[in-house]
C-alpha positions in Angstrom: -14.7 -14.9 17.4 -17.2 -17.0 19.6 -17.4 -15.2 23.0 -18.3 -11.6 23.1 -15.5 -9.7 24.5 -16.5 -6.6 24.6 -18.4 -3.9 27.6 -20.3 -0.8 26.0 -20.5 2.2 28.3 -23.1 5.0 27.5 -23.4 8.0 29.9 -26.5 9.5 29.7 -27.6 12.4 31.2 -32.2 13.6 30.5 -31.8 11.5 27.0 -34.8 8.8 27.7 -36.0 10.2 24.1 -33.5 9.4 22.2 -31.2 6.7 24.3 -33.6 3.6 22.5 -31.9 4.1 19.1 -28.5 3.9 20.5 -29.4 0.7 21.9 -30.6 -1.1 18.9 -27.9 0.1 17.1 -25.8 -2.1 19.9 -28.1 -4.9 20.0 -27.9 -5.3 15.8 -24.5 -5.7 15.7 -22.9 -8.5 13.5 -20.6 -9.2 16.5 -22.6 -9.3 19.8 -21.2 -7.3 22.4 -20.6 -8.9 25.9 -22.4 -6.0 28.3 -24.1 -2.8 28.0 -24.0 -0.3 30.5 -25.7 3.0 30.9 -24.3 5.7 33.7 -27.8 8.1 34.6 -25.8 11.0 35.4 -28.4 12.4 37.6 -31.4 12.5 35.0 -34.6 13.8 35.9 -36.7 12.2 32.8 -38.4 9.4 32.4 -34.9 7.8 31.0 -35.6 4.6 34.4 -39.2 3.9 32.8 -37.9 3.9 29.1 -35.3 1.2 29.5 -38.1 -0.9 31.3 -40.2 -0.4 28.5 -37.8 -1.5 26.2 -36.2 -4.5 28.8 -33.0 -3.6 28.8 -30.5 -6.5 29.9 -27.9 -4.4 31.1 -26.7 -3.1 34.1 -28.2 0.7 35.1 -25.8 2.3 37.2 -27.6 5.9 38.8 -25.7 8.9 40.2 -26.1 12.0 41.4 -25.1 14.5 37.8 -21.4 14.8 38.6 -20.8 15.3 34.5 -19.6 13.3 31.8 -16.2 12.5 33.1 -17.6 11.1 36.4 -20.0 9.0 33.9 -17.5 7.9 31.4 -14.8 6.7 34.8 -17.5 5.3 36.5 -18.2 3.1 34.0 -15.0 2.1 32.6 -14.3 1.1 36.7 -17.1 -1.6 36.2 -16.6 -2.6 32.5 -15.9 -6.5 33.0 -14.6 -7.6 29.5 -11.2 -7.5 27.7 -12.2 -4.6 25.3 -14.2 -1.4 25.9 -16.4 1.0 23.5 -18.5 3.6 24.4 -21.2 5.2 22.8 -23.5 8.6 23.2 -27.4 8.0 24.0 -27.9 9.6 20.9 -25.7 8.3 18.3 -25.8 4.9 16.3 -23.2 2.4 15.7 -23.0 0.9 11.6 -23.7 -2.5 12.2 -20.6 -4.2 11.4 -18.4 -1.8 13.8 -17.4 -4.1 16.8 -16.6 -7.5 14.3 -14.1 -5.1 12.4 -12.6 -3.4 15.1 -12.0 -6.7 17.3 -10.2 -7.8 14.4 -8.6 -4.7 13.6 -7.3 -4.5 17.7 -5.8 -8.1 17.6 -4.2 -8.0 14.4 -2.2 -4.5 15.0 -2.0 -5.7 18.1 -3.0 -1.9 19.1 -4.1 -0.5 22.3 -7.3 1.7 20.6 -8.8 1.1 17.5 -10.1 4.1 15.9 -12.8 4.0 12.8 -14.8 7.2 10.5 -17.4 9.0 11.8 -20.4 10.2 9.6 -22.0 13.5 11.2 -25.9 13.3 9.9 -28.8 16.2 10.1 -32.1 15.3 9.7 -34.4 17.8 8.5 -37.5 18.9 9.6 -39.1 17.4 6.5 -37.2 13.9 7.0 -34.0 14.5 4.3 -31.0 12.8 5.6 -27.9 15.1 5.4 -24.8 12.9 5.7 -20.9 14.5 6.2 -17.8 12.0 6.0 -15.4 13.0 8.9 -13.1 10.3 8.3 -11.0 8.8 11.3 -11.6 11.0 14.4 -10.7 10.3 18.2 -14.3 10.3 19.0 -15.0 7.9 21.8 -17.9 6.4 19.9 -15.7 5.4 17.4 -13.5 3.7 18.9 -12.8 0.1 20.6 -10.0 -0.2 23.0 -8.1 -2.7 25.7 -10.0 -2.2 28.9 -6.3 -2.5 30.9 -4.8 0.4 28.2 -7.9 2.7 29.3 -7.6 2.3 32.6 -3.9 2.8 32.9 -4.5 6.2 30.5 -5.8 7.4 33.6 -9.5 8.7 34.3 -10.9 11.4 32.5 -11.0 15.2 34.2 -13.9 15.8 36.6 -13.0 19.3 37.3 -16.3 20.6 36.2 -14.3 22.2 32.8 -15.5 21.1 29.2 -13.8 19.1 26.9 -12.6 16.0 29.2 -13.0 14.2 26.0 -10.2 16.2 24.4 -7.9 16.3 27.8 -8.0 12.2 27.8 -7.3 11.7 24.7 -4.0 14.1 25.0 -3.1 12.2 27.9 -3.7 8.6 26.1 -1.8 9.5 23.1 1.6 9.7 24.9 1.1 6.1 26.3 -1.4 4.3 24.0 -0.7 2.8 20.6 -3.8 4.3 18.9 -4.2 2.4 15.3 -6.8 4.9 12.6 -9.0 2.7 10.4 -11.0 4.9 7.6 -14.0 2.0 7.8 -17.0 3.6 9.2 -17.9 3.3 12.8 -19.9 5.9 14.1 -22.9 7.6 13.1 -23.1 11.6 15.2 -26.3 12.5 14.9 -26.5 16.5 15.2 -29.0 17.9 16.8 -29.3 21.1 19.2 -29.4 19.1 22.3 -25.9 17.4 21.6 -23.6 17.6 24.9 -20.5 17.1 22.6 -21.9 19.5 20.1 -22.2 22.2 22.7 -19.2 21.8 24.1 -17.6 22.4 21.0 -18.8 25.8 20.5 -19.1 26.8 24.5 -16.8 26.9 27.0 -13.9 28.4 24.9 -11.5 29.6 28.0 -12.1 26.0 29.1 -10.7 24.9 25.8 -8.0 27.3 25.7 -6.5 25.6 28.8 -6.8 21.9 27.8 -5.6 23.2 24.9 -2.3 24.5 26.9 -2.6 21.4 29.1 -2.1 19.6 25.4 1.0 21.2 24.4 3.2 21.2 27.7 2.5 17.2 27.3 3.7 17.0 23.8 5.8 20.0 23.8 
């Protein structure tokens, strides 16, 4: 495959600390990408000053914090290529993640690819702790057609948790969603992680994507 085909999208809300490995993870892939984007949903770091430090060739879009849904759609309204991946400010892609998947995508000829995810804990003294999640619907792990996205619909800004989790319900009753066990996606856990959080907070918000879940598939 010749021409990249692909737009990244990374929403990014106070992560200028951490947003610099997520990037070279992008950058080092085996498969070049065809855009980055990064969505400052309203961050009041130094996030503007890092990426000039680092000269990042992409295209900054800034908002006032409207949450990560409002980050993720606006993005995915400007993503110019045929495919689409996203990616955390703090995670890592494994380097060979877009080559696979683009060839994974044409030849199932699926609407989302979806590949493994490794969670990893670093430890104060530097041990790596690694743990094999196998195939997840974790956005980071996944490539998909930009068109099939789009026509999924947008992701919830209602100001609940869990619009990750409500999309993906909503995407799984029109999109051909093809698992992959290669790996993909490195989580990196950590205390400040938005997705961790949200996975332990917010349960009544849970509880009703949750219902919203079942009356779809019911």
């Amino acid at each position: 495959m010749t021409a990249p085909e692909v737009s990244v999208v990374i929403p990014v809300h106070n992560g200028a600390h951490l947003i610099t490995r997520a990037l070279e993870s992008i950058y080092a892939q085996t498969t070049p990408v065809g855009e980055v984007i990064v969505i400052d949903d309203g961050s009041t770091d130094q996030l503007k000053d890092v990426l000039n430090r680092y000269s990042f060739e992409g295209r900054l879009i800034s908002q006032a914090q409207a949450g990560q849904g409002a980050a993720l759609n606006a993005g995915i309204e400007v993503a110019s290529y045929e495919y689409l991946a996203f990616l955390d400010h703090d995670d890592e892609w494994v380097a060979d993640k877009t080559q696979w998947q683009l060839d994974a995508i044409t030849s199932t000829a699926a609407d989302v690819v979806v590949g493994s995810v490794t969670n990893r804990r670093i430890q104060p003294d530097g041990v790596i702790e690694d743990q094999q999640m196998g195939t997840a619907r974790v956005l980071g792990a996944s490539l998909m057609r930009t068109n099939a996205a789009r026509a999924a619909g947008p992701f919830p800004e209602d100001s609940r948790t869990h619009e990750i989790f409500d999309w993906w319900s909503r995407a799984a009753q029109t999109l051909n969603v093809h698992k992959d066990p290669r790996p993909a996606l490195i989580r990196h856990v950590h205390g400040g992680n938005q997705t961790m959080q949200q996975e332990h907070h917010g349960r009544s918000d849970l509880l009703s994507r949750i219902r919203d879940h079942r009356r779809r598939h019911a």
